[in-house]
N, C-alpha and C positions, 0 to 999 in steps of 0.2 A: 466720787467717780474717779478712775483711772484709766487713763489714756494710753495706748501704746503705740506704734505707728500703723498695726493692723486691728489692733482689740481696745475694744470699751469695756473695760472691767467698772459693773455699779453695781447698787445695792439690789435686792431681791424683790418683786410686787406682789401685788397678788396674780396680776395676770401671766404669771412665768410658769403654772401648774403646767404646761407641755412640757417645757425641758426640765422641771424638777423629774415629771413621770419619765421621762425619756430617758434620763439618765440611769436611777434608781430604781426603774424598772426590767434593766438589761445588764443580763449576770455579764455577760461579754464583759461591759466595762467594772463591773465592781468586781473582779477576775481578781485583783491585787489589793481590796480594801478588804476589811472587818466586815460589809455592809451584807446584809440580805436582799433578794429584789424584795420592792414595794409593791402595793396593788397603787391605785390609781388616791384610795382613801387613805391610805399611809402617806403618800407624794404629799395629798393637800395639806395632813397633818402635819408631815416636815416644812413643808413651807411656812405655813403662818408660825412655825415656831422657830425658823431662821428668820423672818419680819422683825418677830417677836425681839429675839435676843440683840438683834440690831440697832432697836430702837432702846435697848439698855442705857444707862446711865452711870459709870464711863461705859463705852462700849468695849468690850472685851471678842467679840465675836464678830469680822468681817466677812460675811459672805455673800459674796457679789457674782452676778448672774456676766457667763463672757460671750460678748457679742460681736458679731465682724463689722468693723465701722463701713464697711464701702457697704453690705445687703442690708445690715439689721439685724442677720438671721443669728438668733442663740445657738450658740455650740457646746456649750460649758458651764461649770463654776469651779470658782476658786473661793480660799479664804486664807484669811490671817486668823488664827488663834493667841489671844493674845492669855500669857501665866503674870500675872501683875505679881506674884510673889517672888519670882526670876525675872522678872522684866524680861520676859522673850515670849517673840510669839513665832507661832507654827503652821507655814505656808505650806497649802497642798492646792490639786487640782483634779479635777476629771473632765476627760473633754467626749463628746461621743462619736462611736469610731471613724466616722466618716472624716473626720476635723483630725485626726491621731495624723504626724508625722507630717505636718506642717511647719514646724519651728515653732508653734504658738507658747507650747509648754515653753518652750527656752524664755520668749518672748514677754510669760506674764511670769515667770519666775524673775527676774532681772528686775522690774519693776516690784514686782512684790516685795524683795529687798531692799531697793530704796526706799519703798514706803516705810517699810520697819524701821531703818534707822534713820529719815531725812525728815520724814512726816510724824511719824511715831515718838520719835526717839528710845528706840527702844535698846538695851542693852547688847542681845543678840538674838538670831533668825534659827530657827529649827526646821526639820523637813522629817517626819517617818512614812520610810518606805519600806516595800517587800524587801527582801533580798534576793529575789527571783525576779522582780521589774529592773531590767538594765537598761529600758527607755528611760524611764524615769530618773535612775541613776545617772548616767549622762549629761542629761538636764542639768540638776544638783552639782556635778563636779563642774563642769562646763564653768557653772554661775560663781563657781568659786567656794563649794561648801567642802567640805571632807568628811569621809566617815567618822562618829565620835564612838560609837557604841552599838553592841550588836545585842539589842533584850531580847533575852529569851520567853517563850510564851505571850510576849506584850499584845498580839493581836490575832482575835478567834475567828474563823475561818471556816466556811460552811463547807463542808465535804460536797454536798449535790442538796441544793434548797427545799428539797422535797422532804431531805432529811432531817433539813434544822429542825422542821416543825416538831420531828419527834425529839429535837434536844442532841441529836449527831452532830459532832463540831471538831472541828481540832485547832489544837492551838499554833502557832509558826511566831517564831521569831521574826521580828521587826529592826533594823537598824536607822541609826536616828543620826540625822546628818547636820553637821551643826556648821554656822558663819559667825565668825565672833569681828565686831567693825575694826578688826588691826588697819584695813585699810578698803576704799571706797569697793563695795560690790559692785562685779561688772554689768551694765545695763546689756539686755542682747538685744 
């Protein structure tokens, strides 16, 4: 578990299927990921397979359900992705919209890199994002990361979800925002 002075960032249960469904059920927020909405038996599916990978052995996969310590109330999740063959791992987030423009992003990004390098130890922190999210961007530079690389086609992108099904996608470029520990990330 991780602490911030407004969020509990911890690991996933099984009773969190609301805000898995809540999130990955509303294109609104998967606007800027790779993701498709899920039906309600997709959510369940992803969840016990985020339990799953969690309970790995090293663990390689941090995803933690984000909760407001003063209500309880889930708003989010975050993760560390950890590449054991780069020793770096790759923080992201989604919060749902009503929680967007809080400071929270700034708030578990900061923390998320110290985990990586204070808890972790890990070589360096990654982040891929749209290049059309300049919330998100903000964030990231804020926290002290810098553009490293703009991939081309790196993440596929549902024109209108009605379409995926028939296999309509495009692909969009992704830029990858990299922190290498020259010196201590700032907490927000």
């Amino acid at each position: 578990m991780i602490e911030t002075e407004r969020l509990i960032l911890r690991p996933f249960e099984a009773d969190d299927i609301d805000i898995i469904f809540q999130i990955y059920s509303d294109s609104e927020t998967l606007h800027y990921t790779p993701f498709d909405p899920m039906s309600r038996e997709q959510a369940e599916e992803h969840l016990c397979r985020i339990i799953e990978e969690g309970k790995r052995v090293p663990c390689l996969s941090y995803e933690l359900a984000v909760v407001l310590k003063e209500s309880g109330e889930k708003i989010g999740r975050t993760h560390i992705l950890i590449d054991p063959e780069t020793d770096t791992g790759m923080i992201g987030w989604l919060l749902l919209k009503e929680h967007r423009g809080k400071h929270y992003a700034a708030e578990m990004t900061g923390v998320l890199l110290s985990y990586c390098f204070d808890e972790l130890g890990l070589h360096r922190a990654n982040a891929v994002c749209n290049p059309e999210n300049t919330a998100s961007w903000k964030v990231l530079e804020k926290a002290g990361m810098r553009r490293e690389a703009l991939l081309k086609q790196k993440c596929r992108y549902p024109d209108d979800p009605s379409a995926c099904a028939a296999g309509c996608v495009r692909w969009y470029p992704a830029q990858r925002a990299l922190l290498l520990p020259l010196r201590s990330p700032r907490v927000m």
